[in-house]
DOZA-575739 format. One record per atom (N, C-alpha, C): residue number from 1; residue in three letters; atom name; x, y negated, z. Coordinates in steps of 0.02 Angstrom, whole numbers, plus 50000, padded with zeros to 5 digits. Example, Ala and Ser with C-alpha at 12.3 -4.5 7.8 and 13.67 -1.06 7.14 Angstrom:
2
<1 "ALA" "N" <50660 50284 50390>>,
<1 "ALA" "CA" <50615 50225 50390>>,
<1 "ALA" "C" <50660 50165 50390>>,
<2 "SER" "N" <50642 50112 50354>>,
<2 "SER" "CA" <50684 50053 50357>>,
<2 "SER" "C" <50645 49998 50394>>,
# end
This chain:
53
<1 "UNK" "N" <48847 53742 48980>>,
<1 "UNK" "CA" <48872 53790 48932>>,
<1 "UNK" "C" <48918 53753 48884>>,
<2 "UNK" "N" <48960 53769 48879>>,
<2 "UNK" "CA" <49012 53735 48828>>,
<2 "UNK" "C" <49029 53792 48764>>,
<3 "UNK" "N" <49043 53783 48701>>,
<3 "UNK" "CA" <49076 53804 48647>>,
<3 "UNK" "C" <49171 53787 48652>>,
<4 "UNK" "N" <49200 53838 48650>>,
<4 "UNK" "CA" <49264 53819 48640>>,
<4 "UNK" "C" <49288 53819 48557>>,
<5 "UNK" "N" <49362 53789 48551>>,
<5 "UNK" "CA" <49385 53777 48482>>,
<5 "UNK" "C" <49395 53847 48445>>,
<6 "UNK" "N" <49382 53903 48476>>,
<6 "UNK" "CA" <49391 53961 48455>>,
<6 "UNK" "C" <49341 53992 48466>>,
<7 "UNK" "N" <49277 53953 48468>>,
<7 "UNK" "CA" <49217 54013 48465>>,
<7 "UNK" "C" <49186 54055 48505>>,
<8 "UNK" "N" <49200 54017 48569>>,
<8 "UNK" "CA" <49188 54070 48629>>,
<8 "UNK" "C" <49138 54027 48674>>,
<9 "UNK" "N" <49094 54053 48713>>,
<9 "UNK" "CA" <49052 54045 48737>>,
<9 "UNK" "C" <49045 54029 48804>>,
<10 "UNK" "N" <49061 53960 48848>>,
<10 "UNK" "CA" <49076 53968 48938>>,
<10 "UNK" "C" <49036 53963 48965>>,
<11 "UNK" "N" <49007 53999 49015>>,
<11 "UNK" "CA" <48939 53977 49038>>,
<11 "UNK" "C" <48971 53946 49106>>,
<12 "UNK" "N" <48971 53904 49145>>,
<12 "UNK" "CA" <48995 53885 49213>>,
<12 "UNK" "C" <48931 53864 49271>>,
<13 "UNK" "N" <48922 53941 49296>>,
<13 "UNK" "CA" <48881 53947 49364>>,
<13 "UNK" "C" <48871 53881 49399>>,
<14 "UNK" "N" <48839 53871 49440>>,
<14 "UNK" "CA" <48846 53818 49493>>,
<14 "UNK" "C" <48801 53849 49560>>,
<15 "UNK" "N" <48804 53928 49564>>,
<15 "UNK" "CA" <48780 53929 49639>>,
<15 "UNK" "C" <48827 53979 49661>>,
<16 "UNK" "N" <48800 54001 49740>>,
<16 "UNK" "CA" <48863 54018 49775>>,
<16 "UNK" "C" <48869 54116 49755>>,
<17 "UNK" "N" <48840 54142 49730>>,
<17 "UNK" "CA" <48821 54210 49721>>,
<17 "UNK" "C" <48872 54218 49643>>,
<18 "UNK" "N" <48871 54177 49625>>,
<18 "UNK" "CA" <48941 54165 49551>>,
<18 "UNK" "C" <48968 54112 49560>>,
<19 "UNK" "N" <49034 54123 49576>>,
<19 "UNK" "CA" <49095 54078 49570>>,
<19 "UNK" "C" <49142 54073 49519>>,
<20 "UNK" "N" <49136 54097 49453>>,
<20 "UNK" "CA" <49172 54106 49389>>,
<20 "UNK" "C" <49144 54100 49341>>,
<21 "UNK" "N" <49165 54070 49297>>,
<21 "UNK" "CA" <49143 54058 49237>>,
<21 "UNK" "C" <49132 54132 49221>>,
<22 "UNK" "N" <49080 54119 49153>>,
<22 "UNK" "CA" <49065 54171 49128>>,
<22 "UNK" "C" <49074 54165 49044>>,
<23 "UNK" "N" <49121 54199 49025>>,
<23 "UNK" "CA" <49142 54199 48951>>,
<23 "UNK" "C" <49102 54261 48904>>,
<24 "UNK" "N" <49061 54249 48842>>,
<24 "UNK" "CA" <48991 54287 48817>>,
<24 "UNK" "C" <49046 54257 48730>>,
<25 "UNK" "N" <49087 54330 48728>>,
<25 "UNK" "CA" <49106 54330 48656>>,
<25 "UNK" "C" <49093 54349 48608>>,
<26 "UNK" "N" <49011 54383 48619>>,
<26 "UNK" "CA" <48959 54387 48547>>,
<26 "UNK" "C" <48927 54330 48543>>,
<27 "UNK" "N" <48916 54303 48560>>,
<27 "UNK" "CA" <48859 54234 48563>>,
<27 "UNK" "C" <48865 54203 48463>>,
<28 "UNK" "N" <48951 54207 48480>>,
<28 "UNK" "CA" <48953 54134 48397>>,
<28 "UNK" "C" <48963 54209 48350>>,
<29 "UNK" "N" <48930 54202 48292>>,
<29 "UNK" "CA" <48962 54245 48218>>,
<29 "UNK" "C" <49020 54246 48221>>,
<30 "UNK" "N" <49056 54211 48219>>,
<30 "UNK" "CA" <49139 54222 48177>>,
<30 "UNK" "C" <49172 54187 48249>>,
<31 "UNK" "N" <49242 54215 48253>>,
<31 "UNK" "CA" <49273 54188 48299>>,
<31 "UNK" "C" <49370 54186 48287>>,
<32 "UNK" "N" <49370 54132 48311>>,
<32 "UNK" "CA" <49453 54109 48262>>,
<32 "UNK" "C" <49490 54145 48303>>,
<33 "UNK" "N" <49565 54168 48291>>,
<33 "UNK" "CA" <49624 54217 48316>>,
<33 "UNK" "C" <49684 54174 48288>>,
<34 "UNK" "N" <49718 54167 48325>>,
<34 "UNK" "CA" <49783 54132 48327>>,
<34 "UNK" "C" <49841 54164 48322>>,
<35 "UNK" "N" <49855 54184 48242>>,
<35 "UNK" "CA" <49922 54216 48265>>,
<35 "UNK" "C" <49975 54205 48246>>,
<36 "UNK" "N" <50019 54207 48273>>,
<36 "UNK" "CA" <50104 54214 48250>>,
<36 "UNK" "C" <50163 54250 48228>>,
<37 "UNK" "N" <50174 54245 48185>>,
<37 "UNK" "CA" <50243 54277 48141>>,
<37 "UNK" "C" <50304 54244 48139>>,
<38 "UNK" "N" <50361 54292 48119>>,
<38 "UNK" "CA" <50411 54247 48122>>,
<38 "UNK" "C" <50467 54290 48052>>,
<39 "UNK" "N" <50495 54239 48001>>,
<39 "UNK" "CA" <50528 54264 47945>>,
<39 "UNK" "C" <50600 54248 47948>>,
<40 "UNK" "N" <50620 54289 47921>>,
<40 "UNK" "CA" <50717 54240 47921>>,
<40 "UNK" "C" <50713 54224 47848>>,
<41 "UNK" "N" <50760 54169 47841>>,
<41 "UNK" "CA" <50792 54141 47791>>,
<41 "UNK" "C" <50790 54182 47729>>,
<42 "UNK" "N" <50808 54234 47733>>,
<42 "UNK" "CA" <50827 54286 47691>>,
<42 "UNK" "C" <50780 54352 47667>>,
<43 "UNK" "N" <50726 54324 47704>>,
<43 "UNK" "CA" <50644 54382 47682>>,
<43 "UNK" "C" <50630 54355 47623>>,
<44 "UNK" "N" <50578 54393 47589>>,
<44 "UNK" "CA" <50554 54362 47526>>,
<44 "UNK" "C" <50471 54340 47568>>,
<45 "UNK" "N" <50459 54282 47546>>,
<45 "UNK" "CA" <50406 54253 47589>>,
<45 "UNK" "C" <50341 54272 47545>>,
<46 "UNK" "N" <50370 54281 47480>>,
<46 "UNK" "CA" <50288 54322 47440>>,
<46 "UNK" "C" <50270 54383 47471>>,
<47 "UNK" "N" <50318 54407 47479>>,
<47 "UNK" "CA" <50304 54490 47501>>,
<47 "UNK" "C" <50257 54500 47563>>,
<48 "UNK" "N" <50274 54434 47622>>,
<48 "UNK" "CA" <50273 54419 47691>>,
<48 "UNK" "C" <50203 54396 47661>>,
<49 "UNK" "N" <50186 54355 47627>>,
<49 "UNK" "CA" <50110 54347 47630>>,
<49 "UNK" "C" <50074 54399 47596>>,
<50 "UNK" "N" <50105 54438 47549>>,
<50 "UNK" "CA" <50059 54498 47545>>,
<50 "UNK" "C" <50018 54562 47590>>,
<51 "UNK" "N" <50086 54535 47637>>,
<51 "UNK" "CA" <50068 54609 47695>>,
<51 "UNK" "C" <50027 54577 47763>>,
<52 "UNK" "N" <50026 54517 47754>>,
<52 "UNK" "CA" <49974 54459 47776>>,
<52 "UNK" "C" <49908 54470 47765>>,
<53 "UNK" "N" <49886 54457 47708>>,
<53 "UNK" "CA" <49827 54447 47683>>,
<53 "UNK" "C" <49817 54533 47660>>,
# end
């Protein structure tokens, strides 16, 4: 069973009746999300973290 850097749970079978990992994404409380934005030059970057948070 492994923990990943984002909180997720792998279980990895080893008989022949399951051949796939098995991913269990209630297991941890809190779980991290990776996300991405993108601003031009010319945004106001306060505003951009307001509508952020």
């Amino acid at each position: 069973m492994l923990t990943t850097s984002d909180n997720k749970t792998v279980l990895i079978p080893n008989g022949v009746l399951a051949t796939e990992p098995i991913i269990n994404y209630s297991t941890q409380t809190t779980r991290r999300v990776d996300w991405t934005f993108s601003i031009t030059y010319g945004d106001d970057l306060d505003k951009a973290y307001a509508v952020i948070d």
